[in-house]
N, C-alpha and C positions, 0 to 999 in steps of 0.2 A: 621573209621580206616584209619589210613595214608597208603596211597600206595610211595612204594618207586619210587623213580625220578632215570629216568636213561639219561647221557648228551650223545644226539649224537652227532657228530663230523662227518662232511661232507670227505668225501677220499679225499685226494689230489689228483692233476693232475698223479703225477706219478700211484697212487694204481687206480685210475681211468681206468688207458691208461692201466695198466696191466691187471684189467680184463677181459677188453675187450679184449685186447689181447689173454687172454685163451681161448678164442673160448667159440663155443656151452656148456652147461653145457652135460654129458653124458646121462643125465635120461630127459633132458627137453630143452637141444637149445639154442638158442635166448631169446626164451620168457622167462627162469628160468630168463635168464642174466640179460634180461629188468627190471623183476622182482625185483631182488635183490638190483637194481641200484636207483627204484623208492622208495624202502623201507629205502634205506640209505640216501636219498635227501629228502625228503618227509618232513620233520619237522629240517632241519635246518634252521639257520636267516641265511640266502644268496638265492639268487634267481637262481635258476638254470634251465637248459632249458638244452634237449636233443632233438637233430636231425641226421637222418641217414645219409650215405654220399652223398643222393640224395639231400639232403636239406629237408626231409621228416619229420614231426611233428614224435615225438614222447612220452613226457612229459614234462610236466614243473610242479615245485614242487608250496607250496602254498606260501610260500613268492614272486613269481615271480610274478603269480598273484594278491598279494597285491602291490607290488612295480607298476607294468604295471597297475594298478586300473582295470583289466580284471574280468569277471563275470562266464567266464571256460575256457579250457584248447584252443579251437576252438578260442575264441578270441585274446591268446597270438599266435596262429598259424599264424594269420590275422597281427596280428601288426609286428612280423620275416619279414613275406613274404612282406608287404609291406617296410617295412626300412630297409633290409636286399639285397641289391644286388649280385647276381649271382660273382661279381668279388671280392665282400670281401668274399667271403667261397672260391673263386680260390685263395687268397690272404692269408687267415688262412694255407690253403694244404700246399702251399709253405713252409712259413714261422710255422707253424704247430702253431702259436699264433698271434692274431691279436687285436686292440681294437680300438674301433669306439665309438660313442657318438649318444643317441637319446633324443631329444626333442619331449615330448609325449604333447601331448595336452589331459587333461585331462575330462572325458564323463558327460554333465551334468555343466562344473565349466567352467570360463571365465580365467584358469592359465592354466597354463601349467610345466612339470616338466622336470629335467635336468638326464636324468639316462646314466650312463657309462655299456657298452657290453665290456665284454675279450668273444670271439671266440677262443676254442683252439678244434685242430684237435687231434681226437685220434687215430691213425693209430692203422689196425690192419691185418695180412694176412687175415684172415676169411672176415672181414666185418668192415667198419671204420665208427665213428660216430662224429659229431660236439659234444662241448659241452659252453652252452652257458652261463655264470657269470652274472649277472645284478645288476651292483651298483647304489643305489639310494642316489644322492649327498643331497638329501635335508636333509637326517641325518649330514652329515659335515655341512650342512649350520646351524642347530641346534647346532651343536657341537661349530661353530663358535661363534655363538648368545651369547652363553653360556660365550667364551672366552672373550667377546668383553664387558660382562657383569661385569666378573671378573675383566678386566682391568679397567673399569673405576671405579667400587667401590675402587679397592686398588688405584685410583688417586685421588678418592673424598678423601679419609680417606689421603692421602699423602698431596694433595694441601690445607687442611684447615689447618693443624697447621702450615703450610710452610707462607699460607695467611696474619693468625694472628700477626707469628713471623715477617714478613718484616712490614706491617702497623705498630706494634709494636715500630721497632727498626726507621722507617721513620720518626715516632712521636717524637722519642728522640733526631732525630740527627736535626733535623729542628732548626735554630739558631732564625729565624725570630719572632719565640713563646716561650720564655722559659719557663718552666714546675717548678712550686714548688716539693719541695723532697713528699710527697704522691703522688702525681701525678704520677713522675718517679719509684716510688716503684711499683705503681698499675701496669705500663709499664714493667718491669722488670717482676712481678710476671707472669702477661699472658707470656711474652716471655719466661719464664721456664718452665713453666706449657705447653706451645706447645711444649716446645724443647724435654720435657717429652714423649707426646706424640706422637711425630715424633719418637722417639726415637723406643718407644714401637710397634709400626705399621712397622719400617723396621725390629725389629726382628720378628714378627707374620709372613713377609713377607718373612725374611729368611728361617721360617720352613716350610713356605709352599712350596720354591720351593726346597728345601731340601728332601721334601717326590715326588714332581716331578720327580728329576735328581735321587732319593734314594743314596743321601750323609748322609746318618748318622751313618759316623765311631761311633766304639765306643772304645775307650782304657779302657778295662776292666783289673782294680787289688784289692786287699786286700782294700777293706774304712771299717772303720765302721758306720755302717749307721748312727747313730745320729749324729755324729761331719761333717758330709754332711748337713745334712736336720736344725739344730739350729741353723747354721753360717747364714743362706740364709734367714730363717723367720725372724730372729732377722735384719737381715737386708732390708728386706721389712715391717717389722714393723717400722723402723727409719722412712722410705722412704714413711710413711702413706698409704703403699697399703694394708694391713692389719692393723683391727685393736685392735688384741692380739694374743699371742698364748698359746697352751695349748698342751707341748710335753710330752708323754709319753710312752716311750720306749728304749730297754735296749740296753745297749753297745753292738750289737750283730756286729759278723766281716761278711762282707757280699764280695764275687767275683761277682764284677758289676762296669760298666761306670760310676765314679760319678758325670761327665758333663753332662751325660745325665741324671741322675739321680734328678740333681738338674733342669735342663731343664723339667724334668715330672712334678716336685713339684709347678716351676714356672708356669708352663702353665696351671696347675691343679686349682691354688691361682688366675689366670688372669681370669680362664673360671667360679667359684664362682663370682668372682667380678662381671661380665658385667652379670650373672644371677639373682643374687639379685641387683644389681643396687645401690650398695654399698662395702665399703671394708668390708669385714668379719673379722670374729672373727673364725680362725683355729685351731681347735684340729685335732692331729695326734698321731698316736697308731702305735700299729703293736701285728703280733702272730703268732709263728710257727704250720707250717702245717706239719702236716707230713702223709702219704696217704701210703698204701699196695699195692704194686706191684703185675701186675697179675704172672708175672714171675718171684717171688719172689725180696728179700728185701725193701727196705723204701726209698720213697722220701721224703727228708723236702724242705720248701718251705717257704721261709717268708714274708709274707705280711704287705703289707704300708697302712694302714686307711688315708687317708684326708678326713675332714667335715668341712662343716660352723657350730657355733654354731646360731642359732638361733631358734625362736618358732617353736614350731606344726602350726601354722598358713600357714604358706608356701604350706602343704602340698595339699591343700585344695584351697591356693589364685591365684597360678602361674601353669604352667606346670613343668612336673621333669624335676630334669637336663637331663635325660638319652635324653628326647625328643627335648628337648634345643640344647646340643649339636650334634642332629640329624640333627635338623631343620633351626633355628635361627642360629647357628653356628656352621654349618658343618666343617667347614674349621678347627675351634678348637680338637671335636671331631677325624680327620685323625688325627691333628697334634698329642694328645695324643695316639692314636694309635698304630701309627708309629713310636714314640719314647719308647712304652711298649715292639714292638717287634725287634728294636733293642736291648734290654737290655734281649730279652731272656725271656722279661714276659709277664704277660698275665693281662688286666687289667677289670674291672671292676665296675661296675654304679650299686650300689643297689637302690632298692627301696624309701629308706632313704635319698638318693641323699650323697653317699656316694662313692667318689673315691678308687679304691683302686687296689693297685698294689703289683702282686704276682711274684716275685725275685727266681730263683731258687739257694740253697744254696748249689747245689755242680755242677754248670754248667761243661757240655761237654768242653773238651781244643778245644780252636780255635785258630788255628794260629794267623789269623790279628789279632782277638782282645787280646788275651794273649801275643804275642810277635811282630810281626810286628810291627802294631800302636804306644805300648809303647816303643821300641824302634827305630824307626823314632823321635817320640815326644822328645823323652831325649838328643838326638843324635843333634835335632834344636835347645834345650835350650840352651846343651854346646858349640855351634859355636856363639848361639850368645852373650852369658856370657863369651867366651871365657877359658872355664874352661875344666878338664878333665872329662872324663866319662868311668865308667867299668860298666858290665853288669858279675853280679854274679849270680851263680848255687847254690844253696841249698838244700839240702837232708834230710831226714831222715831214718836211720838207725836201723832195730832192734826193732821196734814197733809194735811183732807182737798179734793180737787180742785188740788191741785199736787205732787205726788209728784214727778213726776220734776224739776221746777224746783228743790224743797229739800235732792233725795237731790244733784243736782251740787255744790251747796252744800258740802253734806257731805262727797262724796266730794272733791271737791277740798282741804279741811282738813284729813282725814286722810291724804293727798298731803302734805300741805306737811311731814309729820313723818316719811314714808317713810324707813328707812333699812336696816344691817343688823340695826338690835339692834329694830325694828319695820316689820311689814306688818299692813296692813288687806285684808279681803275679805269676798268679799258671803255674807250667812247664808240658809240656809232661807226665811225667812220672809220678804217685801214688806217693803223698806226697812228693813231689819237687817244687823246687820255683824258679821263677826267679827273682833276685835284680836288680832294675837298680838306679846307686850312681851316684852321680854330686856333681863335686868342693870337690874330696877326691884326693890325691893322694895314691901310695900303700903302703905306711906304715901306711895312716891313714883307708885304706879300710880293710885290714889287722888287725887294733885293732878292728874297728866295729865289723868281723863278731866276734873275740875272746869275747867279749862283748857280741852279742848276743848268742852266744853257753853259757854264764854264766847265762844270763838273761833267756833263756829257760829251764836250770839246777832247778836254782831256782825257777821259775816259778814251774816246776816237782814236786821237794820237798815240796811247800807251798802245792802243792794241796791234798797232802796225797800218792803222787805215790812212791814205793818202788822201781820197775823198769822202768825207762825209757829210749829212745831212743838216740842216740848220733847223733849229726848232722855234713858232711860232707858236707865241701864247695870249689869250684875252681871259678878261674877268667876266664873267658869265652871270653871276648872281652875287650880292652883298645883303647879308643880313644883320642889321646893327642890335646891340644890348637894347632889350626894350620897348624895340618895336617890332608887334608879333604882327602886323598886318603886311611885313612885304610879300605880295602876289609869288606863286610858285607856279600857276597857272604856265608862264610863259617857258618856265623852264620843261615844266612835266612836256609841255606840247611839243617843245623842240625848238621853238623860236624865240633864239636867242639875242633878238634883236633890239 
């Protein structure tokens, strides 16, 4: 039977110094205190060391003794008292924090090891006690190894297509040896074929320092997911990184990042590839979830299928992906990751060696990513097309006991007009929207929405609805060619007035 884990967490200086500060416990002293003190240092990773204000042993936890290579508590007392002088504890009182450095030669070994001591004083009226930190650098020095390991793999993998491409173009330009046209073709082809590959290694290298710094905006609005996900295969199939697809799945409208969306698909299609050792053959599916709340109503949730198609044989010849991307390529695994939980979902390695990502289909409103991001983003497009931009309010009115029926409605009309110079996304408020329009002026932004209040009309009627809801719209922000000083202020705050 599993016993539950519970995580201690060492006090801080401050809750430290307090309780000592409280004095005697009433039913037990000192000793309850010491007690208490030993029981919450006892099994943290940090090294810790208490002494009295005489400079007087008192404990040290078990990390202290693994760090110190100590065999009990008397020997870390030994190692204080010799490397510890009487004027750095006169020197901690003072300044109530001090830090020094030992060089421990380690019992038995021909090395020796570099540990950092923080000495802080914990004053107290009763009774005051040293308290002693022990950092053991040869973890950063791992930590380093590690760093210095990462660099140079991502300079092996940098410097060989960089290598190929100059030998390459060195070959060509050399006048002394002229080259028949196969020859120059062969020349040419390696040199694309690395520029490919350069190419491909600086962006693996973007997401990985992207999950580093944790840059991965995400401008979340209305895609539908297939007109995402077919533009992208179809075009890594041109580009022979795949080699077919097999898409099947419905015009569904989904509130999600489609740059990053298409960034999952790709890095999903990249980490197949370097697994089988070959371009694949992708089938992509999807299926609405939908799950019972324990406090009542429904979540749905739509999920993305990616698979390679190939044999049963894999199953049996290779390791799964799940451990692939554990192991062999760690670095892949974060990336996907990390771009699941930007997007809000949550992703997935079945057994099958089966990707897949769970999109929630009625996400929480987020500021940045429902309104901030997208309009910053729109706001750069039109300075630098030099075009106007408004940012329109959308409502629905009067849709009561079928919301979510009429808001698909909706959302799929404002779909249908997706493009670069417009995106729609979801507002604040229950069944509201935000438009952000480029390169319209207001007479022509003006016909749109009267357009779409027809188009959502009939859309109502085709589908069998007697009553439906009326949609009210305002213009929320105008920003003209040229003039970069209209205030955003009132929009960022919400008052739109």
């Amino acid at each position: 039977m599993l016993q539950q884990q519970t995580e201690v967490r060492p006090p801080s200086r401050e809750e430290a110094g307090s309780a000592l500060q409280s004095g005697p416990f009433p039913g037990g002293g000192e000793e309850d205190l010491l007690r208490l003190l030993k029981s919450c240092f006892q099994n943290v990773d940090q090294g810790v060391i208490l002494l009295d204000a005489r400079k007087n042993f008192l404990f040290a936890n078990k990390c202290s003794l693994s760090i110190l290579a100590a065999e009990s508590e008397r020997v870390v007392a030994g190692i204080i008292e010799r490397n510890c002088p009487e004027s750095l504890f006169d020197r901690g009182k003072e300044k109530k924090s001090v830090i020094t450095y030992l060089d421990l030669t380690l019992p038995g070994r021909d090395s020796r090891k570099l540990l950092g001591l923080e000495i802080h004083y914990l004053e107290s009226p009763d009774d005051s006690n040293f308290m002693i930190l022990v950092h053991d650098f040869s973890k950063w020095k791992k930590l380093d190894e590690l760093r210095s390991r990462f660099a140079t793999s991502l300079s092996h993998r940098m410097r060989t297509p960089l290598t190929a491409i100059r030998n390459a173009v060195k070959i060509l330009s050399e006048k002394d040896h002229p080259l028949s046209p196969p020859e120059k073709e062969k020349l040419l082809e390696i040199g694309w074929r690395n520029v490919e590959k350069l190419i491909t290694n600086l962006d693996e290298l973007q997401k990985i320092f992207m999950i580093e710094s944790e840059e991965l905006n995400v401008c979340r609005t209305l895609i539908k997911v297939k007109n995402e996900i077919k533009p992208l295969l179809n075009e890594m199939e041109k580009a022979g990184k795949i080699r077919g697809i097999k898409l099947s799945m419905p015009d569904m409208t989904v509130c999600t990042g489609g740059g990053r969306l298409r960034d999952f698909v790709e890095t999903s299609v990249e980490a197949y590839t370097t697994w089988l050792g070959e371009a694949p053959f992708i089938e992509c599916s999807s299926s609405v979830k939908e799950e019972f709340l324990f406090h009542g109503g429904i979540e749905r949730k739509f999920k993305i299928y990616l698979r390679p198609r190939t044999g049963g044989w894999f199953k049996t010849a290779r390791e799964s992906l799940k451990d692939f991307l554990t192991l062999q390529e760690a670095h892949r695994g974060l990336v996907l990751g990390r771009l699941a939980t930007a997007l809000d979902a949550e992703m997935e390695i079945s057994p099958g060696n089966t990707i897949s990502l769970i999109l929630p289909l009625d996400p929480p409103y987020n500021r940045e990513k429902d309104l901030v991001h997208p309009l910053h983003m729109m706001i750069e497009r039109a300075d630098i097309l030099g075009a106007e931009f408004y940012l329109v309010g959308l409502r629905m009115v009067g849709s009561v006991g079928s919301e979510s029926r009429f808001a698909n409605i909706l959302e799929k009309c404002l779909c249908q007009k997706v493009n670069e110079e417009y995106i729609a996304a979801r507002d604040e408020e229950p069944q509201s929207y935000s438009l952000f329009i480029l390169n319209k002026d207001n007479r022509q932004v003006k016909q749109m929405m009267r357009d779409m209040q027809e188009h959502f009309l009939s859309a109502c009627r085709h589908s069998g609805e007697e009553i439906y809801p009326s949609l009210h719209w305002d213009i929320r922000y105008n920003r003209l060619p040229g003039l970069f000083d209209c205030p955003l202020g009132n929009i960022l705050s919400g008052d739109y007035s």
